[in-house]
Backbone bond lengths (Angstrom), bond angles and torsions (degrees), N, CA, C in turn:
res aa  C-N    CA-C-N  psi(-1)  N-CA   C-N-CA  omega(-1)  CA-C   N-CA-C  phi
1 X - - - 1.446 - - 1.530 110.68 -
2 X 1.247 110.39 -27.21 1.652 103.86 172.69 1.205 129.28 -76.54
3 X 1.437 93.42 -36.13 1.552 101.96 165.02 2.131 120.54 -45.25
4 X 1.553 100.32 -53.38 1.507 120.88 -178.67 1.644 96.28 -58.71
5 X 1.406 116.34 -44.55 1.543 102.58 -171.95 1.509 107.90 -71.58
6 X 1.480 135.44 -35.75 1.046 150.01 -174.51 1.719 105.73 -55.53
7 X 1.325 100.41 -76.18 1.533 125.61 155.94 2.314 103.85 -23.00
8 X 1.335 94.65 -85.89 1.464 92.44 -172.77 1.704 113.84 -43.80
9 X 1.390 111.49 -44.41 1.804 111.97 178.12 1.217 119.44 -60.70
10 X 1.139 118.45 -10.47 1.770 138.26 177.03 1.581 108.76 -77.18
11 X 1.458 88.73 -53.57 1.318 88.26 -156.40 2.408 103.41 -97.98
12 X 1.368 101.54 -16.53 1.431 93.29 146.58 1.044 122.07 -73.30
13 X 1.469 144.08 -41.80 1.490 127.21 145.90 1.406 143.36 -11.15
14 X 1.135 110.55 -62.67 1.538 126.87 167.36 1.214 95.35 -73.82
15 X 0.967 148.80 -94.30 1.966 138.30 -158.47 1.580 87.75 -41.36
16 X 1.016 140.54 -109.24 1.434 131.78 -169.31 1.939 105.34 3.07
17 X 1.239 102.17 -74.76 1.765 101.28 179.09 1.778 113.58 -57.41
18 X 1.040 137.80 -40.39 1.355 153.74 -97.47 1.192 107.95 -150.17
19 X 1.664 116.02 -51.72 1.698 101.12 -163.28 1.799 106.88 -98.72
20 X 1.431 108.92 170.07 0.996 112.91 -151.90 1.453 106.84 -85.76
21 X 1.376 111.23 -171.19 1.756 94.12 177.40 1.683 116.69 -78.42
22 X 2.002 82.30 -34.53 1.974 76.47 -175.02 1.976 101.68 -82.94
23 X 1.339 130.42 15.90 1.368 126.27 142.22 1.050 114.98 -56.94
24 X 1.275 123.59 -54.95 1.605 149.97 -137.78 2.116 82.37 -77.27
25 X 1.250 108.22 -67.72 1.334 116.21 -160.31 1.781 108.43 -65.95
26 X 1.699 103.14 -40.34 1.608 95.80 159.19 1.316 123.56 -52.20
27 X 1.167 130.08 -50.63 1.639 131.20 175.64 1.547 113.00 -51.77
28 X 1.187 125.80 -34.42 1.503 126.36 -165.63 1.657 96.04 -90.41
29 X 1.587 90.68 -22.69 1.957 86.90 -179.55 1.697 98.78 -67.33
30 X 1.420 93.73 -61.40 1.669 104.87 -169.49 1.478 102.18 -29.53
31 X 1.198 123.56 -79.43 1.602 152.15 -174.13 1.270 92.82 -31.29
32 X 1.525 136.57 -60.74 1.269 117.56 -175.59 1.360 132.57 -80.75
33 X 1.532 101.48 -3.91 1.750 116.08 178.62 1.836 95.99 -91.10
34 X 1.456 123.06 -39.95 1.433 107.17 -177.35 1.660 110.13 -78.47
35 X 1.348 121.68 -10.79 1.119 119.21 156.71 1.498 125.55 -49.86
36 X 1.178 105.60 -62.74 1.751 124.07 152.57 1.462 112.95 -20.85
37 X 1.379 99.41 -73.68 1.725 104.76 -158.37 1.056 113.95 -66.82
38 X 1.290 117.16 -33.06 1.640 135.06 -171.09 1.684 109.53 -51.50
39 X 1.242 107.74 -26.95 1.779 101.03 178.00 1.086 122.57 -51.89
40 X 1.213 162.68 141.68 1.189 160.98 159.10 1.243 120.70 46.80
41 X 1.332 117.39 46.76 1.520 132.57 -177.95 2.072 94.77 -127.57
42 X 0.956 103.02 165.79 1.711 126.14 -156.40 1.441 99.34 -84.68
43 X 1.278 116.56 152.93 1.538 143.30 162.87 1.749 96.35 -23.78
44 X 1.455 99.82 -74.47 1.413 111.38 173.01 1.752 129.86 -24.65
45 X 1.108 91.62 -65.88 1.407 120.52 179.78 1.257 113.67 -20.70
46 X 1.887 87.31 -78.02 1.456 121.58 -153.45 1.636 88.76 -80.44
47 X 1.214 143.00 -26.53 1.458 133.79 170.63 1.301 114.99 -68.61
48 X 1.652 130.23 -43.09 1.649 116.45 165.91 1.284 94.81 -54.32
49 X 1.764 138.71 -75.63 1.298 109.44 -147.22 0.931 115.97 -69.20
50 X 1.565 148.74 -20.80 1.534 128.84 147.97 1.506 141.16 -45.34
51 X 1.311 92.48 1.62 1.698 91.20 -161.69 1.793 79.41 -123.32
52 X 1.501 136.90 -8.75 1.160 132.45 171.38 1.690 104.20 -93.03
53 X 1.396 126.02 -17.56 1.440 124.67 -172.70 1.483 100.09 -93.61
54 X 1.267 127.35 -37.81 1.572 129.95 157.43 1.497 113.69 -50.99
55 X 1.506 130.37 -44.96 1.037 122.07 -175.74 2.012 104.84 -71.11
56 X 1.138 83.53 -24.55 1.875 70.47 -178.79 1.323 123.20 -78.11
57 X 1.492 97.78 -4.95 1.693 113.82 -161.95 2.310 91.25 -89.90
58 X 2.061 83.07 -33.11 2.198 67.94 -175.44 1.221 97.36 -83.59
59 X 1.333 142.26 -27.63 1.126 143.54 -159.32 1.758 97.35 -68.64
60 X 1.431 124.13 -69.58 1.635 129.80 152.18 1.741 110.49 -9.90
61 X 1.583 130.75 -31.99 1.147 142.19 177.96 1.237 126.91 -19.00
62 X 1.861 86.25 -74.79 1.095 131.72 -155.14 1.782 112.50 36.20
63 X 1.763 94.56 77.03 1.462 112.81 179.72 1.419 91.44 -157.59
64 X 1.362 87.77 119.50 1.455 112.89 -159.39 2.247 100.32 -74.14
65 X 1.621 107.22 -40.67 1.264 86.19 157.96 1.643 138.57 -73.53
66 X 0.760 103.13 -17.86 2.088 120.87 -161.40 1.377 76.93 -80.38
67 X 1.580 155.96 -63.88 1.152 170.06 -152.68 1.767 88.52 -61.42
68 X 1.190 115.50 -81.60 1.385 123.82 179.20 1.152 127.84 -14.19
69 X 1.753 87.97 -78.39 1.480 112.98 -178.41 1.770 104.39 -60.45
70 X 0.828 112.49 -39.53 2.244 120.35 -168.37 1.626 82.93 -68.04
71 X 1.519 129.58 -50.35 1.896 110.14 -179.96 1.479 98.70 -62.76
72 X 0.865 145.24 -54.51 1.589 143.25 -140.42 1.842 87.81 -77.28
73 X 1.458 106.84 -70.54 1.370 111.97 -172.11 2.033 120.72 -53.22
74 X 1.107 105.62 -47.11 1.266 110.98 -174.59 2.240 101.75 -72.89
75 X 0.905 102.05 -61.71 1.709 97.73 168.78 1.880 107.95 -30.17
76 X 1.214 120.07 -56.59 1.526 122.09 -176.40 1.520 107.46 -72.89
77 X 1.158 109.58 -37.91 2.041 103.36 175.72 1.451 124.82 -65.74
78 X 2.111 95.69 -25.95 1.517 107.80 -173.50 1.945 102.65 -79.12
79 X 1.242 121.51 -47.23 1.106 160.25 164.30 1.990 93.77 -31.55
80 X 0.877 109.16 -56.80 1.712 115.20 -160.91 1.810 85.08 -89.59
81 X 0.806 147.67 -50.22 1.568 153.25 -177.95 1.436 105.79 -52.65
82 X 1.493 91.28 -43.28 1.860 89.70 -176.45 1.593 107.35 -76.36
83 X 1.363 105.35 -40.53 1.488 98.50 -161.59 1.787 106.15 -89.98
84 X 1.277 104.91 16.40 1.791 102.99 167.51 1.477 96.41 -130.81
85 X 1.346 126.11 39.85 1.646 110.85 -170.13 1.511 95.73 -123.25
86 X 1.439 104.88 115.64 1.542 100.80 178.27 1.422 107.19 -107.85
87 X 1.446 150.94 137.36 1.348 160.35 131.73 1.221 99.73 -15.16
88 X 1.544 104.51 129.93 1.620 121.61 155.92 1.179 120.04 -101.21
């Protein structure tokens, strides 16, 4: 998890400097549609679309490592969520 917080402050950094406006306006779209969806949807769920609204945020970067590392890292966090996530 420190790594992901380390990772995410990097890469909100660079999108802050970096991403474009119509980035800028996709993210605020995203953000307010996973706000939406997030109601009464599963452990599961709500962890892909966070870990897909972060990826748009390194991808927004345009830093070719933070980009890297956020595929490599976010695939193994999504990956470990699924395979310890049991339904209540």
């Amino acid at each position: 998890m420190e790594v992901r917080a380390l990772l995410e402050g990097e890469a909100a950094y660079y999108c802050a400097l970096r991403a474009s406006d119509a980035q800028l306006a996709a993210l605020a779209t995203e953000y307010q549609a996973m706000q939406r969806r997030n109601q009464g949807k599963s452990t599961l769920h709500k962890a892909k679309e966070d870990l897909t609204f972060h990826m748009m945020i390194a991808e927004s970067s345009h830093h070719l490592l933070v980009v890297s590392f956020s595929q490599l890292f976010y695939a193994r966090y999504f990956n470990a969520i699924h395979q310890h996530y049991r339904p209540r």
